[in-house]
C-alpha positions as CSV (number, residue, x, y, z in Angstrom):
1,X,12.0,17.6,-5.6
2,X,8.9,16.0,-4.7
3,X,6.1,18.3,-6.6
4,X,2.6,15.6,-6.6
5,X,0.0,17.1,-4.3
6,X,-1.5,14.2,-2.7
7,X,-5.1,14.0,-2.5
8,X,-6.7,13.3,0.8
9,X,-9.0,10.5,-0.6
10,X,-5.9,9.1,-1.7
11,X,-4.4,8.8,1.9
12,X,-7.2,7.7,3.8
13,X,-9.8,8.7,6.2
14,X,-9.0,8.9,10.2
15,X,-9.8,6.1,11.9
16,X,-12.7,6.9,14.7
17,X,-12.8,3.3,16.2
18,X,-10.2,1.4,18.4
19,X,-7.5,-0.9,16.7
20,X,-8.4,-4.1,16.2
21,X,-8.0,-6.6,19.2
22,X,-5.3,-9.1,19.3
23,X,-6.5,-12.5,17.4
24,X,-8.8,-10.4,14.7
25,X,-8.3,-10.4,11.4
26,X,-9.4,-8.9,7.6
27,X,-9.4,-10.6,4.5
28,X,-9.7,-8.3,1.6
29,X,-9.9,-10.4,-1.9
30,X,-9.2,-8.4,-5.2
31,X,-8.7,-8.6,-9.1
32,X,-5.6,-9.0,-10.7
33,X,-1.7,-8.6,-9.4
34,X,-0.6,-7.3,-6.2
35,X,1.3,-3.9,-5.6
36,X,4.8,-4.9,-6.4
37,X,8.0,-2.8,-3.8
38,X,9.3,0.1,-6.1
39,X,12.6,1.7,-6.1
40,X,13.2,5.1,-7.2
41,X,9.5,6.3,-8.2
42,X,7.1,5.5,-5.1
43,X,3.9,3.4,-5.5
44,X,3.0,6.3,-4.0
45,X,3.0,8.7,-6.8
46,X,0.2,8.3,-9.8
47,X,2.9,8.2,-12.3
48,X,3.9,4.9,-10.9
49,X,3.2,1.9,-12.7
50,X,2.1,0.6,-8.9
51,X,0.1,3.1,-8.4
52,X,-3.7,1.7,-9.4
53,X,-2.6,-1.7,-7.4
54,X,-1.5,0.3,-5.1
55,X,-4.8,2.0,-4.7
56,X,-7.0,-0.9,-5.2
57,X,-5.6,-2.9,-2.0
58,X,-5.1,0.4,-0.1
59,X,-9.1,1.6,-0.5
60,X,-10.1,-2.4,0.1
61,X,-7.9,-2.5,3.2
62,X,-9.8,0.6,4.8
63,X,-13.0,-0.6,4.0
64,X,-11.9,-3.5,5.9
65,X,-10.5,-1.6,8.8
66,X,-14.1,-0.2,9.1
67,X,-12.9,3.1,10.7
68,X,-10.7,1.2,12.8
69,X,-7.1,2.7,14.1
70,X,-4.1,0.7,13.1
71,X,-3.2,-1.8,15.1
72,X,0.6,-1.6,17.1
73,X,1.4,-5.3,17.3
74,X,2.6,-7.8,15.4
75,X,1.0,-8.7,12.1
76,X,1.2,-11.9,10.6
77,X,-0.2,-12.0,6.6
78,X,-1.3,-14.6,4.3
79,X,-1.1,-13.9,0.3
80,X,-3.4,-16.3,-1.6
81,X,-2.1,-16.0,-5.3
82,X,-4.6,-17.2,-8.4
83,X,-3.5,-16.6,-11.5
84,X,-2.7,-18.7,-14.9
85,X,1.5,-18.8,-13.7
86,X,3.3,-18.9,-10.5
87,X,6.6,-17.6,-11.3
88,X,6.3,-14.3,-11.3
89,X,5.1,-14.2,-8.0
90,X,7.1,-16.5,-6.5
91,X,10.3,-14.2,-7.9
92,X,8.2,-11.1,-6.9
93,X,8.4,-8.1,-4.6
94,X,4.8,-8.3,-4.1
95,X,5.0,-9.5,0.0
96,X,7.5,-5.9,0.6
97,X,4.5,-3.9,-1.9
98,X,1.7,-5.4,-0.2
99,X,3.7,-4.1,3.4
100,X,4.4,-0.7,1.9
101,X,0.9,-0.4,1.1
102,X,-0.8,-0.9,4.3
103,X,1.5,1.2,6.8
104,X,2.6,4.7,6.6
105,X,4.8,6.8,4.8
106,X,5.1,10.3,4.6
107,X,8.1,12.9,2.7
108,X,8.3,16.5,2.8
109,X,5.1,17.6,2.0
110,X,2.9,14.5,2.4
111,X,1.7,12.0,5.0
112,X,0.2,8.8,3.8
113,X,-2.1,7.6,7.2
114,X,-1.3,3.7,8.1
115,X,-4.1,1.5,7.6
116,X,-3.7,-1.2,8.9
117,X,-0.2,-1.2,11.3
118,X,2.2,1.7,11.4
119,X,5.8,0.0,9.9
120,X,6.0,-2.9,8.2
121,X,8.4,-4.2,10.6
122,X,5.5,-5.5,12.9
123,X,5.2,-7.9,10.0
124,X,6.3,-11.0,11.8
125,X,5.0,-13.5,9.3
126,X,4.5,-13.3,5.4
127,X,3.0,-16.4,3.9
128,X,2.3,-16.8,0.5
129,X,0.1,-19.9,-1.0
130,X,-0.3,-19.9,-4.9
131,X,-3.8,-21.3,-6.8
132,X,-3.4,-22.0,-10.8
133,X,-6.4,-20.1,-12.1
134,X,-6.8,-18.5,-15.2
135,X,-7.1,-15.3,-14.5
136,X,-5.1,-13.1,-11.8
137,X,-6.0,-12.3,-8.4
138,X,-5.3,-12.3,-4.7
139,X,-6.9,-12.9,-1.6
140,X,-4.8,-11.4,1.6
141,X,-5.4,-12.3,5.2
142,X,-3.9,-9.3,7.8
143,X,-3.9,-11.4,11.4
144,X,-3.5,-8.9,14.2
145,X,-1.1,-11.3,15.7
C-alpha cells in the first residue's frame, strides 16, 4: 500500500500557457548525475535513492517550460554527460529516468502533472554525448520534434 502523501510543490504547478510549438526546444543544465529508472521503489517516493535527482531535473524542467502545457508530439532529447568516467553512464538507466521524470505518472492516491510531454513513448530519439570533466553533471536538450 502506497501511504506517501505527495506534496503539491512536488508535482508541479498547472501550466497556463500553450505547449510549446513544433521546432522549440529547453535546455536545462544541472549538477551532478542524472535520475537513474527504478524498479520496485519509485523515483517518485522521497525514500528513493532517485528521489533528490529526481527533483532537481523535475523543478529545472518546469522552470524551463515557463508555465507552458506539455507538449503532445514527438520529443527527441539530447544528454550531454560531464563527469571524471563514462562508464557508468554509458551502462546506465539514466536516458529511461530522465523519460520517467519529465511525463506523468500517477497511482492510487497521487497524480504527478507531465512537464514536459505526457508518456515517454513520444520519445522518438534519445542521444547521449559524454564530456571527461572532473566533476559530474549534465546538460539535457528536450526538442519538441
Amino acid at each position: 500500500m502506497f501511504n506517501h502523501r505527495v506534496n503539491v510543490e512536488d508535482v508541479g504547478p498547472l501550466p497556463t500557457l500553450p505547449s510549446p510549438q513544433q521546432g522549440q526546444h529547453l535546455t536545462v543544465t544541472l549538477a551532478g548525475l542524472p535520475p537513474a529508472k527504478t524498479f520496485g521503489r519509485s523515483m517518485r517516493h522521497p525514500s528513493s535513492p532517485q528521489w533528490p535527482r529526481f527533483m532537481a531535473l523535475r523543478r529545472a524542467a518546469i522552470e524551463a517550460m515557463a508555465g507552458r502545457m506539455w507538449y503532445d508530439g514527438a520529443i527527441g532529447m539530447t544528454l550531454v554527460y560531464f563527469g571524471p568516467d563514462p562508464a557508468p553512464v554509458l551502462r546506465s538507466w539514466y536516458a529511461e529516468g530522465i523519460m520517467d521524470t519529465l511525463d506523468a505518472s500517477r497511482g492510487s492516491s497521487w497524480v504527478y502533472l507531465p512537464i514536459c510531454y505526457l508518456d515517454d513513448v513520444q520519445v522518438t530519439t534519445m542521444r547521449t554525448i559524454v564530456r571527461i570533466a572532473p566533476t559530474d553533471g549534465y546538460k539535457l536538450t528536450v526538442e519538441f520534434l
